[in-house]
C-alpha positions as CSV (number, residue, x, y, z in Angstrom):
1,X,14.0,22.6,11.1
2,X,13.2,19.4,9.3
3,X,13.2,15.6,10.2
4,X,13.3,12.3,8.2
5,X,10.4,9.6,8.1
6,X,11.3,6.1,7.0
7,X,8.8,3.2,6.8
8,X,9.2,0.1,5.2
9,X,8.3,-3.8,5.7
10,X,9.2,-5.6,8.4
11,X,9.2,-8.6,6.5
12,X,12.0,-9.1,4.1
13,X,11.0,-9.9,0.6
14,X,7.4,-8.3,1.5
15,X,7.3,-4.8,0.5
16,X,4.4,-2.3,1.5
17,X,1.8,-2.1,-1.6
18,X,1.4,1.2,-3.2
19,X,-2.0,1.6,-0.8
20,X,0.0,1.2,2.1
21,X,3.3,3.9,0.8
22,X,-0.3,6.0,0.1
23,X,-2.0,5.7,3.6
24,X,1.4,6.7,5.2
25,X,1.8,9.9,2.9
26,X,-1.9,10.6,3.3
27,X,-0.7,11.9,6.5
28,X,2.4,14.2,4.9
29,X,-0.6,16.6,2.9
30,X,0.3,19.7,4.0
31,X,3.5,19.4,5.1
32,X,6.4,20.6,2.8
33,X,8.6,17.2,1.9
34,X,10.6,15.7,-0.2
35,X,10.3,11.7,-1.1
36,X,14.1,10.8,-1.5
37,X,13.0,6.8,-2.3
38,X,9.9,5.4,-1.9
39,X,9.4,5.0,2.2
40,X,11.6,7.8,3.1
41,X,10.8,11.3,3.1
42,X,12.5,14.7,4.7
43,X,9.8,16.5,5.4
44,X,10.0,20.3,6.9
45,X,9.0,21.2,10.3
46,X,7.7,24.3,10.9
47,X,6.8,24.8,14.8
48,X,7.9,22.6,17.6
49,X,5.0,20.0,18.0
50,X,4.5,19.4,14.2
51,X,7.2,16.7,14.4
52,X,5.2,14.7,17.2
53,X,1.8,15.3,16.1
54,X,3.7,13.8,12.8
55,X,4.4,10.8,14.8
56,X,1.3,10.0,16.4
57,X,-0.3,10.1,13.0
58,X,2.3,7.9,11.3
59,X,2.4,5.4,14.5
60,X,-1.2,5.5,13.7
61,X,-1.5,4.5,10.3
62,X,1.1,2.2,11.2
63,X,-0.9,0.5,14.0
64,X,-3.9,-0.2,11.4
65,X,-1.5,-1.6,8.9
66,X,0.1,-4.1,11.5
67,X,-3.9,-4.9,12.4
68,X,-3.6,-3.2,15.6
69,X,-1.0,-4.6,17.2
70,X,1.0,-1.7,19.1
71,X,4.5,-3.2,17.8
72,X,6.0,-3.3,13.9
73,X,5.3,-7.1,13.5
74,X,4.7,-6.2,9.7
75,X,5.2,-2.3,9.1
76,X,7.7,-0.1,10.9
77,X,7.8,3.7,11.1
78,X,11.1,6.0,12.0
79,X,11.6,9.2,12.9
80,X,14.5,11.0,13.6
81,X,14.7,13.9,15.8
82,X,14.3,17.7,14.4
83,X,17.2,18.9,12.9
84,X,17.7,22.7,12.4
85,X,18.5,23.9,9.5
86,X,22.0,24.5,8.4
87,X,23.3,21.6,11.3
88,X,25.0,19.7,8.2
89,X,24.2,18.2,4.8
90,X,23.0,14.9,3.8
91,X,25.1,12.7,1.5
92,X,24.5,9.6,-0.3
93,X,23.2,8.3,-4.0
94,X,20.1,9.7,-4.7
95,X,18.1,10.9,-8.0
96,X,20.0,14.1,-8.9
97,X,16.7,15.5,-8.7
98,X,16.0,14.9,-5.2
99,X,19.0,17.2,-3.7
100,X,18.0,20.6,-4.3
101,X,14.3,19.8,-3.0
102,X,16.4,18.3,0.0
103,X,18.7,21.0,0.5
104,X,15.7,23.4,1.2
105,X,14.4,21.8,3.7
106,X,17.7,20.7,5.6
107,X,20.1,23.9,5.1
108,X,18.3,27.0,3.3
C-alpha cells in the first residue's frame, strides 16, 4: 500500500524555499519514499494509520508555514488516499531514474 503527497505554493510565481521543501520532508524520515519532483513524493504505507498520522504531521507543518492559519492561503498539502499495491501503474514524464524506485512502492 502506498499514497502520494504533493505540496507546493499557493501563490503562483512564489515557490516554497528549500527550508520549507525541508520542513515538509522532515516529516517523511522513516518512511520509505520516493521524491518524483521536488513537492511530490510516493511514499510507502505500511499499516493502516501511517497514512493519517502522515497527514496530521504534514497539515501541521503546513499550518506553521501558512502562520497558523488552518487554510492553504500560502502552502497547500495533498494526499491521496492509500492505494494497494498492484491496483495500477503510474505513467507520466519523469527522471528515468525515479520509476523503478516508484514501481516498488506502488506494484512490487
Amino acid at each position: 500500500m502506498h499514497c502520494m503527497v504533493v505540496w507546493g505554493s499557493a501563490i503562483a510565481g512564489i515557490p516554497l524555499t528549500p527550508q520549507e521543501h525541508a520542513e515538509f520532508e522532515k516529516v517523511l524520515a522513516g518512511h520509505a519514499w520516493v521524491r518524483v519532483f521536488p513537492g511530490a513524493f510516493v511514499i510507502a504505507l505500511i499499516y493502516e494509520g501511517e497514512r493519517l498520522e502522515l497527514s496530521k504531521e504534514l497539515s501541521r507543518v503546513a499550518q506553521e508555514l501558512n502562520g497558523g492559519e488552518p487554510t492553504g492561503s500560502r502552502v497547500r498539502v495533498l494526499i491521496s488516499p492509500p492505494i494497494p499495491k498492484g491496483s495500477g501503474t503510474y505513467a507520466g514524464w519523469a527522471a528515468k531514474e525515479v520509476w523503478p524506485e516508484l514501481n516498488k512502492r506502488s506494484i512490487e
